[in-house]
Each structure stands twice: as structure tokens, then as C-alpha cells.
C-alpha positions in Angstrom: 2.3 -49.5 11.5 -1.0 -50.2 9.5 -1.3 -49.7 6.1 -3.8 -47.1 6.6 -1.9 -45.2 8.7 0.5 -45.4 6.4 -0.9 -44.3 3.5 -3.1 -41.3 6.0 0.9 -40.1 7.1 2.2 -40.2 3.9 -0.7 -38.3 2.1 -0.5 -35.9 5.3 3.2 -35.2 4.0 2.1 -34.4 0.2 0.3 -32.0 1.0 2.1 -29.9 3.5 5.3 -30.1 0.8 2.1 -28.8 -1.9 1.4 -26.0 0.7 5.4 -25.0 1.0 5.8 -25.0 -2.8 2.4 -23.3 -3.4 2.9 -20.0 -5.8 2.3 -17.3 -3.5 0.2 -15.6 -5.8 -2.5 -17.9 -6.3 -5.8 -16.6 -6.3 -6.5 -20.1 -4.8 -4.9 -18.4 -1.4 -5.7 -14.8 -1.6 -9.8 -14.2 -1.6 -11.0 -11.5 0.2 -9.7 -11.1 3.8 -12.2 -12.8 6.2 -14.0 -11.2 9.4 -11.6 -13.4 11.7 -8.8 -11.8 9.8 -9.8 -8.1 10.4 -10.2 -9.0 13.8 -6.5 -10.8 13.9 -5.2 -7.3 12.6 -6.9 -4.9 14.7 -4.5 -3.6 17.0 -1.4 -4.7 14.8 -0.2 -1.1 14.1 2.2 -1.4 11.3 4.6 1.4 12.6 5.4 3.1 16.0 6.6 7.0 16.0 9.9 7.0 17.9 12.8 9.9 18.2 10.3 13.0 18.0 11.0 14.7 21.1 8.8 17.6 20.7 5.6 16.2 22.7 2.9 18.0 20.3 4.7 17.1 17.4 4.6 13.3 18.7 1.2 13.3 19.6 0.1 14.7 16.2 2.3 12.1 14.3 1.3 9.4 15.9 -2.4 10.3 15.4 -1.3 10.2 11.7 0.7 6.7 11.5 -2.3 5.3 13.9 -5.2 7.0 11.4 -3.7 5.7 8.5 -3.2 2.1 9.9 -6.6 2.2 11.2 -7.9 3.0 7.5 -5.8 0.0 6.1 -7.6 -2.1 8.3 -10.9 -1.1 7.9 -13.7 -3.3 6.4 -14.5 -0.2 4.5 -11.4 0.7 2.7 -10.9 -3.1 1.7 -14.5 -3.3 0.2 -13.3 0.2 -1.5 -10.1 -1.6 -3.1 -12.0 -4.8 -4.2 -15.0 -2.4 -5.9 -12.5 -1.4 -8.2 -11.8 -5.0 -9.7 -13.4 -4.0 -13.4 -11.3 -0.6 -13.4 -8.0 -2.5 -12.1 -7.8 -6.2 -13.5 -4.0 -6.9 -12.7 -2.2 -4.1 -10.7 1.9 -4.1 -10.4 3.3 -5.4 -7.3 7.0 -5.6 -7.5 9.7 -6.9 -10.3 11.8 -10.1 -10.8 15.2 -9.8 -12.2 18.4 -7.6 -11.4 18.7 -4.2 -10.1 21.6 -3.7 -12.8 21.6 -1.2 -15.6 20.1 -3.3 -18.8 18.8 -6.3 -17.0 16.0 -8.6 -18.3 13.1 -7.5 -15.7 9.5 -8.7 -15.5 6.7 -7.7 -13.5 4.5 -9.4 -10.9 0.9 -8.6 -10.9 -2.0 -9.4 -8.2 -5.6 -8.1 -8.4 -7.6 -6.0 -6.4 -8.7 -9.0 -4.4 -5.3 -10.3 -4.0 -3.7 -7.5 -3.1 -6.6 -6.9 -0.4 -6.3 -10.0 1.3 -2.0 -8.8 1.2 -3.2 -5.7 3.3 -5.0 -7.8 6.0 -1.9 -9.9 6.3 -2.8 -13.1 5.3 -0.3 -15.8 5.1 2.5 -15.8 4.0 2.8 -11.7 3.9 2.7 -9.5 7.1 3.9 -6.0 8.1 7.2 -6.0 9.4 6.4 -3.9 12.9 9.0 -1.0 12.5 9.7 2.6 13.6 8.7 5.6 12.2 10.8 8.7 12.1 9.7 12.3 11.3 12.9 14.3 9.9 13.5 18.1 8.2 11.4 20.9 8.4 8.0 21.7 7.4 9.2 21.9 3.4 10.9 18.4 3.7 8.9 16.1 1.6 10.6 13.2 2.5 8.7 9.6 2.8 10.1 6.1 2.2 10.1 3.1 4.0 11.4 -0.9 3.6 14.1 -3.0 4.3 16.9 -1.1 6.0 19.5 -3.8 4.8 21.0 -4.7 8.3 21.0 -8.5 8.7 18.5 -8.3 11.9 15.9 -8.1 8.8 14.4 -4.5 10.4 12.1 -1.9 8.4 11.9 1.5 9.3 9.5 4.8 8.0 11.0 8.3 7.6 8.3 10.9 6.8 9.4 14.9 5.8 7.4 17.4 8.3 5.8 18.5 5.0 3.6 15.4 5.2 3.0 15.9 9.1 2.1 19.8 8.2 -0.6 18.9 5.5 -2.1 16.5 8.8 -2.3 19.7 10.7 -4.2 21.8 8.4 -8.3 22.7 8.4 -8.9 21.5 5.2 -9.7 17.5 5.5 -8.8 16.7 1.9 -5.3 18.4 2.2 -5.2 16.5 5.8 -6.4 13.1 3.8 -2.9 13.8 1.1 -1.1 12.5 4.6 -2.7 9.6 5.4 -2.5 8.9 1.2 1.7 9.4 1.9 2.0 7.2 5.0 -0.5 4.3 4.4 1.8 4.3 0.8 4.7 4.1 2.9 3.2 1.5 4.5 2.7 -0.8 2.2 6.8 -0.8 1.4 7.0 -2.9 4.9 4.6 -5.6 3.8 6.9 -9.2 3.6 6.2 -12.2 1.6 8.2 -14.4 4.0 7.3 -14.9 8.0 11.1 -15.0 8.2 12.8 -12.5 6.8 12.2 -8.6 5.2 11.2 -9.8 1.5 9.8 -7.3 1.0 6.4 -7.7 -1.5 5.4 -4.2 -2.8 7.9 -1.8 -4.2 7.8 1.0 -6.9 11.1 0.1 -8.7 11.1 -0.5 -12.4 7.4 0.6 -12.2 7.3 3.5 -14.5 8.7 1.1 -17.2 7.3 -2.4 -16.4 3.7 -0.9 -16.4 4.1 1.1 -19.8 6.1 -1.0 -21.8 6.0 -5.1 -22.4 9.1 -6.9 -22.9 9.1 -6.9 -26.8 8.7 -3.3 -26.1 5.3 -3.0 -27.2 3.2 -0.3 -25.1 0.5 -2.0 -22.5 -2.5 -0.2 -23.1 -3.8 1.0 -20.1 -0.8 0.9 -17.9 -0.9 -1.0 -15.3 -1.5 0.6 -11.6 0.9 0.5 -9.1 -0.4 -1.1 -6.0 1.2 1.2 -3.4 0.0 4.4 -5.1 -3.0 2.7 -5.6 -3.6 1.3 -2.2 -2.6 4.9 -0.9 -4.8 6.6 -2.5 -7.9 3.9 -1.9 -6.6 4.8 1.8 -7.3 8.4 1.2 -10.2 8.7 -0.5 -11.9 5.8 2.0 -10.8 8.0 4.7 -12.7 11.4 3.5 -15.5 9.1 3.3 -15.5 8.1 7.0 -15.1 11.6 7.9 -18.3 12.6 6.0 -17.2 14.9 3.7 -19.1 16.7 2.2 -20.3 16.8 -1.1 -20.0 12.9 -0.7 -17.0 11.3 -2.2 -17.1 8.5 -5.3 -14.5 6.1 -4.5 -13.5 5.9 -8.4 -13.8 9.3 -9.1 -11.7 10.1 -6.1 -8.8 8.0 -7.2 -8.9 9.1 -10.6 -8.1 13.3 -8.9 -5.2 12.0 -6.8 -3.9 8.9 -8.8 -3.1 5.6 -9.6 0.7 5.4 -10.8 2.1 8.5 -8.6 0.2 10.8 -5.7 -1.2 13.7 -7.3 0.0 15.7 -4.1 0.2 19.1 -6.3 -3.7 18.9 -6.2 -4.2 18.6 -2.5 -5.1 22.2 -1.6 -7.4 22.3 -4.9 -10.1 21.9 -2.8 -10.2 23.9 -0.1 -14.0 25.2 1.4 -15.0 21.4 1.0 -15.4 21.9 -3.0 -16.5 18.6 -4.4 -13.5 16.3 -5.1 -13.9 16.2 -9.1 -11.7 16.2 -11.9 -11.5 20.0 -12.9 -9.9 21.8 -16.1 -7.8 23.8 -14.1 -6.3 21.1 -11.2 -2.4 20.7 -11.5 -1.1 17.9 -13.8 -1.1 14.6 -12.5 2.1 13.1 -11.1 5.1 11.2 -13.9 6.2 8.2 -12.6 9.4 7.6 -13.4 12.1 5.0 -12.8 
């Protein structure tokens, strides 16, 4: 063997350990998705509605999971979520640290860029393809998804009838409060490994890690939290490609329905297409708590 190829294999083999050890948060990884990429993902639903035997109830929940998919994916909703890169500099993603009472947490932030090119599934993270169930009746507000904790490394989505009943109404921004709910739920089956269910975005510890630093001083503003953030971006994008009417502002939109919690209380505050403004008399926003 020369020295040249020698010295090519060996620098070859530096880089691709660099590339394993590379922090996965790196901005130097995560710019904006790419065209190729939201070609890659376009018919990568992140879900699949299984165990609904009524037929009409199926077909309407599917068109729900595959509507708020389809926003996720859109060039639209991920030029929305990177607009917002002033508003949202650094936007909690998940926690390190233990799960048990009085343990030494801290938080993991991405931005607005980061977490867009996360959404498109750009390497390492990706949707773990699971199934989504629709349980209760139409008052069950039900909605989580992630890890189901079997070995086999499966996600699954289980969504009240509530959420499937605002999908069914006339008015499109009580309709749009579902797709908010689901594409949320969505982002709990995003992995940071191509392995195994790791899974990236969670809402645990939020309420706290967002308000308070570990000295305890207050972080002023609190940080968002990228699911109810991403959620909501998925909402208000979605009224926009439907046209409502008066026209929706992206930042004004996801100041009504919320950052840090869905501001579901306010979804039929709107009804005969009333503009979709911060008013004096909407319901409180949401409390996140731990």
C-alpha cells in the first residue's frame, strides 16, 4: 500500500469517527430542510389509523392524521416555523437528567431552523411510522403519543373522539384545533437515533425547565416548547392554506392559540370566520404544568 493511499484511508476514517461523534444539535447539521428533502418525505405519513371499525369514522380520521402530516410537510408551514426565528431564538426540545423526584435536570434547546430541518427528518432524526388509535366518546380529550416501552422499539398515537369531533365541525378554525392536537402528537414520535425509539421532543419537565434556570433564577421570556409550538405553527399554516378569511398572520395566530400549551378553550371563539385576533374577552390561555 502507497503512502498516499495510506494517508487518503486513514483521513477517510477521521472523519467518519468525526461524523459518528458529531453533537447532534449542531447548527452545522440542521439548516433549513432542502427541496430534495421535502421530496424524500412526501408520502412518508408519520401515522396510520388502525382499530376504528366504524367506516365513516375511519375515513374522517384518517383524513385528519393524513391533513395534518401533509401540513408538517409542507414548504409552507416550514418557511412559517423558520419566520419566527427573532420571536423564538432557542425553543425547548426535551430534558437530560433523571425522571426521579428532585433530580438535577437541564434542558436541550434547538431553534426555529433546527427544529425545522428535525420535522423534514433529516439525519439522524426520523418519525417512527406508528399506529394511530381513536378511543372514548366524543367528550374524551385524550391525545398522546411516543415510545410504547416494548423492546420492538414501536410508537403508537391515541387521540380522544373530542379531537376527531372538533375535525367534523363547519367552522375551519375549530376544525384547524385538530390538526394543532395531532400534528403535536406527532412530533412525540420524532427519534434522534435510526435504531431505536429515542425519542427527541417531549413536554416533560417543560413547565419548569422553561421558567426557571438552575440557580433558580426566572428565564425571562420562557422559553417555547417545540411541540406546542410546532402544533400550533401546523394550525395556523393550515387556516392559511384553506384561505381563511380575514387572512391569517402567522405570529399573531400563534400568539391566540399558544406557545407553551394549546389554547384549545379558545377554539370556538371564532365562529362566522371572525378574524383570528387576540380579544379581551377569549378564554385564558393554557398553564403548562409539569
Amino acid at each position: 500500500m502507497t503512502v498516499a493511499i495510506a494517508r487518503a484511508l486513514t483521513l477517510a476514517a477521521t472523519a467518519l469517527v468525526a461524523a459518528c461523534q458529531m453533537d447532534p444539535y449542531s447548527s452545522a447539521r440542521l439548516n433549513s430542510p432542502t427541496q430534495a428533502e421535502f421530496a424524500a418525505t412526501a408520502s412518508a405519513d408519520p401515522v396510520y389509523v388502525t382499530d376504528v371499525e366504524n367506516a365513516a369514522e375511519r375515513e374522517a380520521f384518517n383524513r385528519l392524521v393524513t391533513e395534518a402530516s401533509a401540513t408538517l410537510r409542507s414548504e409552507r408551514f416550514h418557511s412559517n416555523l423558520r419566520s419566527l426565528s427573532n420571536s423564538y431564538p432557542a425553543v425547548y426540545v426535551h430534558f437530560l437528567g433523571s425522571n426521579a423526584p428532585g433530580a438535577e435536570r437541564t434542558s436541550v434547546t434547538q431553534t426555529v431552523d433546527q427544529l425545522s430541518a428535525v420535522v423534514s427528518g433529516r439525519a439522524p432524526y426520523r418519525f417512527v411510522r406508528s399506529p394511530a388509535y381513536l378511543v372514548g366518546t366524543s367528550s374524551d380529550d385524550t391525545a398522546r403519543a411516543g415510545w410504547t416501552g416494548t423492546s420492538e422499539q414501536l410508537g403508537s398515537m391515541t387521540i380522544g373522539r373530542s379531537h376527531l369531533a372538533r375535525w367534523q365541525s363547519q367552522d375551519e378554525v375549530e376544525r384547524s384545533c385538530a390538526i394543532n392536537t395531532v400534528a403535536h402528537e406527532m412530533t412525540h414520535l420524532i427519534s434522534n437515533s435510526p435504531s431505536i425509539f429515542m425519542g427527541h421532543i417531549t413536554d416533560s419537565f417543560a413547565a419548569t425547565l422553561t421558567s426557571v434556570r438552575s440557580d433558580g433564577s426566572p428565564i425571562s421570556p420562557r422559553h417555547a416548547v417545540a411541540s406546542y409550538l410546532i402544533g400550533t405553527v401546523a394550525q395556523c399554516t393550515w387556516l392559511q392554506e384553506k384561505g381563511y378569511l380575514p387572512a391569517v398572520d402567522l405570529a399573531t395566530c400563534v400568539q391566540v392559540f399558544g406557545d407553551r400549551g394549546h389554547n384549545g378553550l379558545r377554539c370556538r371563539s371564532f365562529s362566522g370566520s371572525r378574524a383570528v385576533i387576540n380579544r379581551s374577552d377569549l378564554p385564558a390561555p393554557y398553564e403548562l404544568l409539569d
